[in-house]
C-alpha positions as CSV (number, residue, x, y, z in Angstrom):
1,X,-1.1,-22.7,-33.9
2,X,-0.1,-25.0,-37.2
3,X,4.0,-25.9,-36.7
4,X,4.4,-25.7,-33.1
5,X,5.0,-28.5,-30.7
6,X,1.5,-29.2,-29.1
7,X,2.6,-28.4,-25.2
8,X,3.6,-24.8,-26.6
9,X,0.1,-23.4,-25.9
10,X,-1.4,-19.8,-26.0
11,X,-2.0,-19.7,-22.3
12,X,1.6,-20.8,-21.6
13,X,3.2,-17.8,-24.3
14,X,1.3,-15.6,-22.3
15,X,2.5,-17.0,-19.6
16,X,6.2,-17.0,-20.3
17,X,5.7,-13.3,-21.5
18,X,4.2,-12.1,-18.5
19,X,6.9,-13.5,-16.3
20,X,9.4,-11.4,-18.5
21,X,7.9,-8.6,-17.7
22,X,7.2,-9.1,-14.2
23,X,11.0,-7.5,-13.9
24,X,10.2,-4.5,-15.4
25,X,8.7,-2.9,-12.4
26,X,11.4,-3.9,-10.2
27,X,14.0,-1.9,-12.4
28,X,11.8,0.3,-11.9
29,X,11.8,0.2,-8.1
30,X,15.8,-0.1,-8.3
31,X,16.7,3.5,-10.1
32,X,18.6,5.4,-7.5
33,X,16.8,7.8,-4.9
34,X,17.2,11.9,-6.1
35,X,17.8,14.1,-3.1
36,X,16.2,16.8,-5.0
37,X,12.5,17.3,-4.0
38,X,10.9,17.6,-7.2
39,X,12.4,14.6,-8.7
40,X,12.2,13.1,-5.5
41,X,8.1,13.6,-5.5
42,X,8.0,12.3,-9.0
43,X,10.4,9.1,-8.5
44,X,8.5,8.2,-6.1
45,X,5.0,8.5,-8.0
46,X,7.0,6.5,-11.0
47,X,7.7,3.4,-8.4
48,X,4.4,3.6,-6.7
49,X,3.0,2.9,-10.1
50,X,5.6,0.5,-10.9
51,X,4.4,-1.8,-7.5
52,X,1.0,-1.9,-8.8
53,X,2.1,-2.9,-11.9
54,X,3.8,-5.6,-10.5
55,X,0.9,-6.4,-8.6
56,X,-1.5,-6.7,-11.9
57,X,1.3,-8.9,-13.8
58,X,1.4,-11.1,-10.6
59,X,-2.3,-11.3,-10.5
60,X,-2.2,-12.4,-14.2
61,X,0.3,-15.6,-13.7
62,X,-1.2,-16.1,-10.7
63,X,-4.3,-16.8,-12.8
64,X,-2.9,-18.5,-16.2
65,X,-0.9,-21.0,-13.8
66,X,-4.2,-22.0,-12.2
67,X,-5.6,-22.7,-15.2
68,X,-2.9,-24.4,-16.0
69,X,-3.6,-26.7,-12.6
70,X,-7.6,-27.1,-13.2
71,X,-9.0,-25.8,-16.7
72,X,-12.7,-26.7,-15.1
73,X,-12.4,-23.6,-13.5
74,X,-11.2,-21.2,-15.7
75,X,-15.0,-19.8,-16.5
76,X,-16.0,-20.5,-12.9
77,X,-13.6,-20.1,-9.8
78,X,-11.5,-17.6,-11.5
79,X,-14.2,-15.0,-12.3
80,X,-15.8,-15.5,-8.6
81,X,-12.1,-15.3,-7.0
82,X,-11.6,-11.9,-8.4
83,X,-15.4,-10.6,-6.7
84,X,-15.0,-12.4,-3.9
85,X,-11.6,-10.2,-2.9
86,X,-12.8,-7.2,-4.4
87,X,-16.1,-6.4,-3.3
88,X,-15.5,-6.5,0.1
89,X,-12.5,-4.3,0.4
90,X,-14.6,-2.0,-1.9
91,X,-17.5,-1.8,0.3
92,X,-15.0,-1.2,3.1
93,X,-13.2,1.6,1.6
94,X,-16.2,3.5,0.7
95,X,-17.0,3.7,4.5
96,X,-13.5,3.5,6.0
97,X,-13.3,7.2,7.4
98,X,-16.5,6.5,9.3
99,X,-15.5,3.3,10.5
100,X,-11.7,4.8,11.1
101,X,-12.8,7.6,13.2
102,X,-15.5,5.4,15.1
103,X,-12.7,3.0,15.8
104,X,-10.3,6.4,16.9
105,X,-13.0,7.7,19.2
106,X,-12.4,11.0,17.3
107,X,-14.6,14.0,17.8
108,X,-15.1,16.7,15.1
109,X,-12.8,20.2,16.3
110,X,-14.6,23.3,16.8
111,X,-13.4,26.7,15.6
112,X,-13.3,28.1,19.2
113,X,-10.8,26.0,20.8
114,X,-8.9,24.9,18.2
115,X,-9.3,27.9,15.9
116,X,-5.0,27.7,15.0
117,X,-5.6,24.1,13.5
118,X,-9.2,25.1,11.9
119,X,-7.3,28.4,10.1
120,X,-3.7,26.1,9.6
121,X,-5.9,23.4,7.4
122,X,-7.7,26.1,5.4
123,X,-4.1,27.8,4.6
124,X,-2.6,24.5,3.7
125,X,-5.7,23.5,1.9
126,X,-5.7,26.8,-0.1
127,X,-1.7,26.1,-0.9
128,X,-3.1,22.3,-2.3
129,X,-5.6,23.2,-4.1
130,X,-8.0,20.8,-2.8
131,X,-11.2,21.7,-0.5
132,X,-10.8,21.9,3.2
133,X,-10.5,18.9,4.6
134,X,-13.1,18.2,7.7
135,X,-11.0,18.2,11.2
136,X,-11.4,15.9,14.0
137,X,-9.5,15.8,17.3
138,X,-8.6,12.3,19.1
139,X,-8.3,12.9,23.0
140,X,-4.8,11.3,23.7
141,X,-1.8,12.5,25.3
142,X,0.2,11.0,22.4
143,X,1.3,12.7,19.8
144,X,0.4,11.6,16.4
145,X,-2.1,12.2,13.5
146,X,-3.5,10.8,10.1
147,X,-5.8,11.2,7.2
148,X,-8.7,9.5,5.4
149,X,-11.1,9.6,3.0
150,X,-11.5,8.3,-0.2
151,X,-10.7,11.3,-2.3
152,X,-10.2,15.1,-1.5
153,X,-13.6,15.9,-1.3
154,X,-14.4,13.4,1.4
155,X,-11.2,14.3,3.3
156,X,-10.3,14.1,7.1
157,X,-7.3,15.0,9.2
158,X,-7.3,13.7,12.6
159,X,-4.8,15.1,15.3
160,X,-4.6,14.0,19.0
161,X,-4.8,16.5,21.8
162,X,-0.8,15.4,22.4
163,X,0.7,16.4,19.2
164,X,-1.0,20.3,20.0
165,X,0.8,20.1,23.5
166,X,3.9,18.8,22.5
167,X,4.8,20.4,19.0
168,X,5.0,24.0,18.2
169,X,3.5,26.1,15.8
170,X,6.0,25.3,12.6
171,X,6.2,21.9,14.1
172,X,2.3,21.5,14.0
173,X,2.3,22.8,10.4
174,X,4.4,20.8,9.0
175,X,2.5,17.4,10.2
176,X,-0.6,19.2,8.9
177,X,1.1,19.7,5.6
178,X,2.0,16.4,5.5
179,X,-1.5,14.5,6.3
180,X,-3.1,17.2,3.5
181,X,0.0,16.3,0.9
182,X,-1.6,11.9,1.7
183,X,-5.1,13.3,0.7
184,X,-4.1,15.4,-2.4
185,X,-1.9,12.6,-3.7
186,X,-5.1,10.2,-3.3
187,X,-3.0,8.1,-1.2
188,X,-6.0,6.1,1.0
189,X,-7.2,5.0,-2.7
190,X,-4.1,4.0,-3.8
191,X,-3.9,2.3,-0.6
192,X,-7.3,0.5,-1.0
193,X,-6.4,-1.1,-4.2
194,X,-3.2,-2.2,-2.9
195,X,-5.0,-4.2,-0.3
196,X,-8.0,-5.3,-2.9
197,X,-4.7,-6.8,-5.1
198,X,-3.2,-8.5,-2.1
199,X,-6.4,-9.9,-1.3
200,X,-6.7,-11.0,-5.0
201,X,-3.2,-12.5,-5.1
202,X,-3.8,-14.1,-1.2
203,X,-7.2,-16.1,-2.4
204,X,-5.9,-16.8,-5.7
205,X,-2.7,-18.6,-4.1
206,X,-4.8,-20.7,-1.7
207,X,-7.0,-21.5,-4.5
208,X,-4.4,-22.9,-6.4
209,X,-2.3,-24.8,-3.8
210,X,-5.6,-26.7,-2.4
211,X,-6.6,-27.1,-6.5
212,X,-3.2,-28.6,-6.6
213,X,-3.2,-31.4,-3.6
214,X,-7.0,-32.1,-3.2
215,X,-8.0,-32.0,-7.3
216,X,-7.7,-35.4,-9.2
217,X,-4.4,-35.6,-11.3
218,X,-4.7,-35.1,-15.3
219,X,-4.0,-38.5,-16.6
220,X,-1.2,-37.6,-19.8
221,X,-2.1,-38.2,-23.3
222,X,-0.1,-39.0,-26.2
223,X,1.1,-36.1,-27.1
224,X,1.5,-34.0,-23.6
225,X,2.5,-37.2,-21.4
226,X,6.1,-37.4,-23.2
227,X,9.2,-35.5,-24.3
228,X,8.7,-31.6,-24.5
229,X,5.1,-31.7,-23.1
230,X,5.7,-33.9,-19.8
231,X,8.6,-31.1,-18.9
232,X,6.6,-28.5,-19.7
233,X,3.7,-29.8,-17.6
234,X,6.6,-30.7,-15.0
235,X,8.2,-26.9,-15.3
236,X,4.3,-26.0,-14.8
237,X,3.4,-27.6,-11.7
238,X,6.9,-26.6,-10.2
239,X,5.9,-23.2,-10.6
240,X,2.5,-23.1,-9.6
241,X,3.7,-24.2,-6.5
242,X,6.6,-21.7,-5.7
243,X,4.5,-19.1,-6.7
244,X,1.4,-20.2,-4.8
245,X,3.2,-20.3,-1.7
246,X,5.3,-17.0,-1.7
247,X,2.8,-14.6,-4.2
248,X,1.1,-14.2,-0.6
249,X,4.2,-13.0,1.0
250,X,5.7,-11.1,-1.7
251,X,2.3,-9.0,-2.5
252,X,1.9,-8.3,1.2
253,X,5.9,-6.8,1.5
254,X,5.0,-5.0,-1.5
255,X,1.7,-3.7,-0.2
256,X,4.0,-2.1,2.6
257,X,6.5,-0.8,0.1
258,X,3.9,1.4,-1.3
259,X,3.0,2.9,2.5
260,X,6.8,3.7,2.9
261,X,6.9,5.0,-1.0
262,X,3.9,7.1,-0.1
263,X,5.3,8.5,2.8
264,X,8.4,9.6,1.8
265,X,6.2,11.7,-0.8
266,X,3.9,12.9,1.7
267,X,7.0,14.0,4.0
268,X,8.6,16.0,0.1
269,X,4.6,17.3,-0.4
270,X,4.6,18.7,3.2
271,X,7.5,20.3,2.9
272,X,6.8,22.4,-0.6
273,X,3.6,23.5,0.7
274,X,4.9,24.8,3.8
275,X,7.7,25.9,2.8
276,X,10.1,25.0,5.5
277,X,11.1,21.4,5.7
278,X,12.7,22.4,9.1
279,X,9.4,21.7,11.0
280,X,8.3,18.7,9.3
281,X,11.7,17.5,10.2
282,X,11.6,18.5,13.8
283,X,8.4,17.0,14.5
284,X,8.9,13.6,12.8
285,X,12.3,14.1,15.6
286,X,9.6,15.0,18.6
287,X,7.4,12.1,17.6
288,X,9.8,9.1,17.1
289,X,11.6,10.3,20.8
290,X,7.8,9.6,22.3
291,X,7.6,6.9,23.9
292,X,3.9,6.9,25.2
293,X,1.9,4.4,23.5
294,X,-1.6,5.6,21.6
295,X,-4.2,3.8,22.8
296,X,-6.7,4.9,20.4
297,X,-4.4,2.9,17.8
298,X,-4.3,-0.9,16.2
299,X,-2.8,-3.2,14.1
300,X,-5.7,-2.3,11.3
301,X,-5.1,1.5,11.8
302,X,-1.5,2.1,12.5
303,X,-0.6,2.4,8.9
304,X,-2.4,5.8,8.8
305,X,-0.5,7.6,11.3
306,X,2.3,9.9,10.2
307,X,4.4,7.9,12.9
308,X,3.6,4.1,13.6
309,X,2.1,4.6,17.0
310,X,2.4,1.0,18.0
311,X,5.4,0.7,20.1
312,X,6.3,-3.2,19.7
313,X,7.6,-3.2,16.6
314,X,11.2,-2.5,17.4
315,X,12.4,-6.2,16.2
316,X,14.1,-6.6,13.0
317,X,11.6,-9.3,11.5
318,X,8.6,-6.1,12.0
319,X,10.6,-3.3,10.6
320,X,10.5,-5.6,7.6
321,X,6.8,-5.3,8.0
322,X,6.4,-2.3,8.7
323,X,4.2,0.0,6.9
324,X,6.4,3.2,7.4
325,X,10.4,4.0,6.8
326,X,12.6,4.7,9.3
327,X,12.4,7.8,11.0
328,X,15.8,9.1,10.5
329,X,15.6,8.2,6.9
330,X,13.0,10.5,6.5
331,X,14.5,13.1,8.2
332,X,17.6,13.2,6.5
333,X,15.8,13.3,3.2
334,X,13.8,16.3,4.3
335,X,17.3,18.0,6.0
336,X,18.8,17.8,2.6
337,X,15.6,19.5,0.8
């Protein structure tokens, strides 16, 4: 790059570009919420894509700044950092609904005694377009359900026996409506490579921070050890740091903002297929005044129910966390539908 100052390398252009538009997706993120349903589904598509965008871009500095920090393992490290948080999350989410369901103690349903649910799902399925989804019932006096599978062939809806005692017929629908809208809208995939970026982003970050303190410092040269090239190396370093030690934090609160994005879509794709936001509304009312714990839940699974089933997280600091909006917020967005 004849005429250029030698500390103004490709790496670091790419760099300062990708930092540039590392703000695009959060404009994205800050357009204003429509309280129409249509363009409420469809906003909320728009900033699910725009989070893993920002996911990618951060990815991408994460990985130019650690080459930055220790060019030795640009070829190496790198390459095995991106497998290493990959493949395992991979070969998880291809068997998560078996090891979901194990982990739920569900039991498949049976036409005979739950023939309303068997005949609700076909109706709703029929309405989505997809194939039925298989049903399976988790024996707790709780009320709450969720959905898995990788795609909507491999689909699952899971109820427990206390959301068919304590919900109506409308009420039961429209929580059926919902869990079918997560597997049409191929929400457990978009899910799985949230959490395959985080992980990315997570290793990546300690990677660079241990690169950082434990790797022998780059002795300067002539031209990079003075004027423009020392504060660029300085402004470097500075960087790599900050963003080593938050990227974990920031991709994880994002990872949670596209749980909350996708339910509010699930609650406005529940609502059109049934018809009647009403019960939807009324359930998500029924299941937030609950207070019985569901024992069949965890921390690894509560993410999947249409209602966080753990009861703990009450304190400001895990509503930050939390992988699903406020209940009244979604209420009032389905009331005005």
């Amino acid at each position: 790059m004849s005429g250029l100052p030698e500390w103004i390398t490709p790496g670091r252009i790419a760099l300062a570009f990708l930092v540039l538009f590392l703000f695009l997706p959060l404009l994205v993120l800050l357009l204003p919420v429509s309280t129409n349903m249509y363009e409420q589904m469809s906003g909320n598509r728009r900033k699910s894509i725009a989070l893993c965008t920002f996911f990618i871009l951060l990815i991408f500095i994460l990985a130019l700044l650690f080459g930055e920090l220790a060019p030795g393992a640009r070829t190496v490290l790198l390459p095995l950092a991106v497998v290493v948080a990959t493949v395992g999350p991979l070969v998880s989410y291809y068997n998560s609904d078996k090891i979901i369901l194990k982990m739920s103690r569900a039991r498949p349903a049976n036409r005979e005694e739950h023939a309303f649910l068997k005949n609700a799902v076909e109706g709703l399925a029929i309405a989505a377009g997809i194939p039925a989804p298989k049903l399976y019932i988790i024996e707790d006096t709780a009320p709450n359900a969720f959905a898995t599978g990788r795609n909507p062939e491999h689909g699952v809806i899971a109820v427990t026996t206390g959301l068919m005692q304590k919900l109506n017929r409308r009420e039961l629908e429209g929580v059926l409506a919902h869990e079918m809208s997560h597997i049409k809208n191929y929400d457990t995939l978009l899910s799985s490579i949230a959490v395959i970026l985080v992980g990315v982003v997570a290793l990546l970050s300690d990677w660079m921070l241990r690169s950082f303190w434990y790797a022998p410092r780059r002795k300067g040269s002539s031209g990079r050890s003075r004027g423009g090239g020392g504060q660029a190396q300085a402004i470097i370093v500075a960087l790599a740091i900050v963003m080593a030690i938050l990227a974990p934090l920031v991709a994880q609160m994002l990872r949670l903002a596209v749980s909350r994005k996708r339910e509010f879509l699930a609650d406005a794709n529940g609502a059109f297929l049934t018809r009647y936001p009403e019960g939807l509304a009324s359930a998500l009312g029924k299941l937030d005044a609950d207070t019985e714990p569901l024992e069949a839940a965890n921390k690894s699974t509560a993410h999947l129910y249409i209602i966080n089933p753990l009861r703990e997280h009450a304190s400001f600091l895990n509503n930050l966390f939390s992988t699903h909006p406020a209940t009244r917020e979604r209420i009032a967005a389905l009331q005005q539908m």
